[in-house]
C-alpha positions in Angstrom: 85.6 132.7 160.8 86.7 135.9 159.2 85.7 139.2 161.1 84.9 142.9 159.3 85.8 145.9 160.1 83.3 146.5 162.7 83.6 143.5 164.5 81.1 141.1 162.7 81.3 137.8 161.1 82.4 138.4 157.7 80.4 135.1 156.0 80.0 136.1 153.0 83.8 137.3 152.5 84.9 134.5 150.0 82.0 134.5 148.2 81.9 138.6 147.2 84.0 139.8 144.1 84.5 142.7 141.6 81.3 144.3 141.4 79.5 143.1 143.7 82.3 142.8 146.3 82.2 146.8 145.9 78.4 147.8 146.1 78.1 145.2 149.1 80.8 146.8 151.2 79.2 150.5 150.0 75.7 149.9 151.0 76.1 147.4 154.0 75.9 149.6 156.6 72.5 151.0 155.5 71.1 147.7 154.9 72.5 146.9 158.9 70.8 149.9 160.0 67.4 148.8 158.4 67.2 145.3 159.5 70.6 143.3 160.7 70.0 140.3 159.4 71.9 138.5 157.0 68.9 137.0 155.2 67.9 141.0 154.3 71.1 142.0 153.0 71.0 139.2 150.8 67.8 140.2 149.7 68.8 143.8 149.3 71.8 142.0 146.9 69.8 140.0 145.0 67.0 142.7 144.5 70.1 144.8 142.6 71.8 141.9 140.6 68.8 139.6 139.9 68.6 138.8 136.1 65.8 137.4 133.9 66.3 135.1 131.5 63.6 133.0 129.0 63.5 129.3 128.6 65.6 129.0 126.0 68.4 129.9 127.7 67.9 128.4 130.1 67.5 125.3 128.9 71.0 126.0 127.4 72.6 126.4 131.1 71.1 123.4 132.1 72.1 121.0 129.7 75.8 122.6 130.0 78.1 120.4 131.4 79.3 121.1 135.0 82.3 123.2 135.8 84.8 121.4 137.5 85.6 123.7 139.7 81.9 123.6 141.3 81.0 121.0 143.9 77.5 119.2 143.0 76.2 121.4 145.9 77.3 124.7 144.2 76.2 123.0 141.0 72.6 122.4 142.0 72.1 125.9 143.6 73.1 127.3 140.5 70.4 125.3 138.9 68.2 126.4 141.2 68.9 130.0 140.6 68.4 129.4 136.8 65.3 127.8 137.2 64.3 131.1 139.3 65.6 133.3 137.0 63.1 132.4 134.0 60.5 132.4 136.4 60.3 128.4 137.9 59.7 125.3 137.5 56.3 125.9 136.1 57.6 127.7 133.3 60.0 125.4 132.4 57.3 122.5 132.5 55.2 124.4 130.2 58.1 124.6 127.6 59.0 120.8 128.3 55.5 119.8 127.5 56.0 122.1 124.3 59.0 119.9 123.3 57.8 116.5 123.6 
């Protein structure tokens, strides 16, 4: 497993690009020094770069065919983070129950 500059597991190397890549490797060492814990830089991540978006789209991402380049693992957690972004299943059942 990849190591970072200061001697820690770098997990999340492969996964961090452009943007994100850049404020992660800014503001990781203040995140470490509030709580060093993987789960709370996530959170700290996610917090910044969360989006919110209504049924309708995303109804649109899920009927979207999968990208080939995702594994059906990858593919379901990006469900997953859909359905969180327009605020959960519940909300989507509401808008099914709308439809039929």
């Amino acid at each position: 497993m990849p190591v970072d500059s200061s001697g820690r597991r770098d997990i999340l190397g492969h996964h961090r690009t452009g943007l994100s890549e850049r404020y992660y490797n800014q503001q990781v060492e203040g995140w470490w020094g509030e709580d060093p814990t993987l789960k709370h830089a996530m959170q700290r991540l996610l917090h910044t770069f969360a989006r919110k978006i209504n049924p309708a789209q995303s109804m649109t991402m899920f009927t979207a065919q999968k990208s080939a380049k995702r594994s059906w693992t990858e593919h379901f957690l990006y469900l997953v983070a859909v359905s969180e972004a327009c605020g959960g299943a519940d909300n989507l059942m509401l808008v099914s129950s709308f439809i039929t």
